[in-house]
N, C-alpha and C positions, 0 to 999 in steps of 0.2 A: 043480497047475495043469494043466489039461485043455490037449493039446497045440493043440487051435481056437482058445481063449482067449489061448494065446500069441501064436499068428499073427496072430489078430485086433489083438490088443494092438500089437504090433510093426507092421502095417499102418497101425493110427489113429496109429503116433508117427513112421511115416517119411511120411506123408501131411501130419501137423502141419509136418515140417520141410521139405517142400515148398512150403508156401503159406507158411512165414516165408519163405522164402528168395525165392521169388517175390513176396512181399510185398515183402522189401529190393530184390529189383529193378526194380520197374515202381514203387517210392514209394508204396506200398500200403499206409499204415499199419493198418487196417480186417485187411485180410488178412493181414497178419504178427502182429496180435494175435489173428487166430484159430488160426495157425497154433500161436502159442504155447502158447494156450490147449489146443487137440487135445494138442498133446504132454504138459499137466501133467495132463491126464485120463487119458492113455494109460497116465502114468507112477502116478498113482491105482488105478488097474484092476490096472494089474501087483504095486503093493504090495498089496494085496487078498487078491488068488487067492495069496501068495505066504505071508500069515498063517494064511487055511485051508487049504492047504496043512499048515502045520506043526500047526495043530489036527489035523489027520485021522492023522498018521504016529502 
């Protein structure tokens, strides 16, 4: 996994758990399911590059 693709990764899943969390606090439900959302994509993306990865060694 290409070290941009990490960050990148890790940015969309600390950004998803920001807008749950800000979802739970202003009663956002709309916004806490997108936060959710970001994060099981983020966490999609990183199982990913984590499979080519091991095809490539």
């Amino acid at each position: 996994m290409a070290f941009d693709d990490k960050v990148d990764n890790k940015a969309e899943e600390l950004g998803g758990k920001v807008k749950e969390g800000v979802g739970k606090a202003t009663d956002d439900e709309r916004l806490e399911a997108e936060g959710k959302t970001d994060q099981k994509a983020s966490n999609l993306k990183q199982a990913g590059e984590k499979i080519k990865d091991v095809f490539r060694s």
